[in-house]
N, C-alpha and C positions, 0 to 999 in steps of 0.2 A: 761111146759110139751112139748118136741119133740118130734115128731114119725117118724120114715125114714121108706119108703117101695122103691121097684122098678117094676114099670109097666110090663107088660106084653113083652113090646118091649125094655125090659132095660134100661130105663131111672128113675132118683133118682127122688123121691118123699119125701118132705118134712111139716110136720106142724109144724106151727112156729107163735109167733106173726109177723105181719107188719113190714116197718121200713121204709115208705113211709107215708106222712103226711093224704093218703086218705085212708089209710091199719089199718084200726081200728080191735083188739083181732084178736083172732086165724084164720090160712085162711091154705091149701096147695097151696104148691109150686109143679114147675115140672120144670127140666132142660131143655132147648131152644133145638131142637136138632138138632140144627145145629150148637150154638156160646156157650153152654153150662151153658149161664146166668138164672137164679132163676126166673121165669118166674109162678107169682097170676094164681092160677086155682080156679075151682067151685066145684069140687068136686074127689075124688080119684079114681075113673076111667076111668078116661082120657089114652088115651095108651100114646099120643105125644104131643106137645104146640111147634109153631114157637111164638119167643117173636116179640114186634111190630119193632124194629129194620131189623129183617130176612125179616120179611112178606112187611116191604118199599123196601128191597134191591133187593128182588124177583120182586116186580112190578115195578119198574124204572128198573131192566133189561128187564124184558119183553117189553117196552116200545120201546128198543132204537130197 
């Protein structure tokens, strides 16, 4: 069973099974919204998700 919404700030929302060895039955998804990768949330009201990839690449630029 898939359900597609899209958040309040336009971004795609997905539930889906896992397909990552720690992503046990059903979970939503939310697109990155910066790299637009598929990106485990907690629940469907989230407006936005930066995946962990973004959120390193933000703080090693702040950095330099």
């Amino acid at each position: 069973m898939k359900k597609e919404k899209v958040s309040s700030k336009g971004h795609r929302m997905i539930y889906r099974e896992g397909t990552r060895w720690n992503e046990k039955g059903m979970s939503w998804y939310m697109e990155c919204r910066e790299c637009k990768v598929e990106t485990r949330i907690s629940k469907d009201d989230i407006q936005s998700v930066l995946c962990s990839k973004c959120v390193q690449r933000q703080i090693n630029d702040s950095l330099i």
